[in-house]
C-alpha positions in Angstrom: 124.8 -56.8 -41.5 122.2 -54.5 -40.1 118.7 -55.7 -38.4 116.4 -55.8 -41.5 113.5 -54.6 -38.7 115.5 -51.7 -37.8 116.0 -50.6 -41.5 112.4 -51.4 -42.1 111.9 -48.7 -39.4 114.3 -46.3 -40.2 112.4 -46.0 -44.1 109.0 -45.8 -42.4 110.8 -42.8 -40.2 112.3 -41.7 -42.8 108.6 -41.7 -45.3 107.2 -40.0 -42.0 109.4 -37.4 -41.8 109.2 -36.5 -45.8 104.7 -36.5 -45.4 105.3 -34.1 -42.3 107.7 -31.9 -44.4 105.2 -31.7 -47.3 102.5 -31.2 -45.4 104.3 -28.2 -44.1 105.4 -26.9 -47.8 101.6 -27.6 -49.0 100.3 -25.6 -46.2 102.3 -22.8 -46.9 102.2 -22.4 -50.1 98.6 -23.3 -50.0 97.8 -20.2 -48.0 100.0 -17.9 -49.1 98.5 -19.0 -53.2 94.9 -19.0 -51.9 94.7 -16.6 -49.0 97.7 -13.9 -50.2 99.1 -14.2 -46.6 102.7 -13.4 -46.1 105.4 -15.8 -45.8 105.3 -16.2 -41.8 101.4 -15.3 -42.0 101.2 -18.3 -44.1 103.7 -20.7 -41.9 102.0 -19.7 -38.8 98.6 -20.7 -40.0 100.0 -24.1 -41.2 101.9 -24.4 -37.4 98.7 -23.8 -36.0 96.5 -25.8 -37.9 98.4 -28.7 -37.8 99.1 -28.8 -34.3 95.7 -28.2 -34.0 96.0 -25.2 -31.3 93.6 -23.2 -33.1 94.5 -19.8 -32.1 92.9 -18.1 -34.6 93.2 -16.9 -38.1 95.5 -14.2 -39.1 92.5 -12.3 -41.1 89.2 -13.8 -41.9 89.2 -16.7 -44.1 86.9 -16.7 -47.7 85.1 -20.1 -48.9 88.1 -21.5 -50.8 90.8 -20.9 -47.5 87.9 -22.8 -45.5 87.8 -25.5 -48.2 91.9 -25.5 -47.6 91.9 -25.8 -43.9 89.4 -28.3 -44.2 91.5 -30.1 -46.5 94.8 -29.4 -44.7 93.4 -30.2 -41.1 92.4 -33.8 -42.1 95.1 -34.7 -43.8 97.2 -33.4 -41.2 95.5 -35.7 -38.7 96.2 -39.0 -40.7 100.1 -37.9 -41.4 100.9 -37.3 -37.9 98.8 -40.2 -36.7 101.2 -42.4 -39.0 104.3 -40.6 -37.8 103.2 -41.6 -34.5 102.6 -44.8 -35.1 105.9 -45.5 -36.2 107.5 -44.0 -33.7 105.7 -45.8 -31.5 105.9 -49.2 -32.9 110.0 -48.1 -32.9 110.2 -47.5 -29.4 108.6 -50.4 -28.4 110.3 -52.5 -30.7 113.7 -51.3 -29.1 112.3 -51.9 -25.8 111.0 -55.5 -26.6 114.1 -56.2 -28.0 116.8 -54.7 -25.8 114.6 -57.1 -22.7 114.7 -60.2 -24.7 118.5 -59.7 -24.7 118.3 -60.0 -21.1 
C-alpha cells in the first residue's frame, strides 16, 4: 500500500493542475465572448495576464474586458498561489522524508 500523504498530495496536484487548466479555458473564452478577440489574441492575453508580465493589450480594452481582467488577474493570483503551495509543501515533504530515512 501506498503512503496516504503522498496520495493526499498527488489529489491536491492533481485539484491544482485542474484550477490552472480552467483558469486558462475561462480566460479564453472570457475574452474572446467579451472582447471578440481571436483565438490566439484571446490565449495570449490570458498567458499574459496570468503570468502577470503585462505586456500589453492586444487592442484597447472597454469597461466590461477591464471588469474581466480585474476578475481574471485576482483569481489568477489565489490559483497559482495554491498550486504553489502544494508543490512546495510536496517538495519538502519528499525532502523531510527521504532525510529521516537516513
Amino acid at each position: 500500500m501506498g503512503n496516504p500523504l503522498i496520495k493526499l498530495f498527488r489529489s491536491k496536484i492533481s485539484t491544482a493542475i485542474i484550477l490552472l487548466v480552467l483558469l486558462l479555458f475561462t480566460g479564453i473564452v472570457g475574452f474572446k465572448i467579451i472582447s471578440d478577440y481571436s483565438w490566439i489574441d484571446a490565449l495570449y492575453m490570458t498567458v499574459i495576464t496570468i503570468t502577470t508580465v503585462g505586456f500589453g493589450e492586444v487592442q484597447p480594452l472597454d469597461p466590461q474586458a477591464k471588469i474581466f481582467t480585474i476578475f481574471l488577474i485576482l483569481t489568477s493570483v489565489i490559483i497559482v498561489g495554491y498550486a504553489l503551495t502544494i508543490i512546495t509543501e510536496f517538495i519538502i515533504s519528499k525532502i523531510l522524508s527521504s532525510s529521516d530515512c537516513r
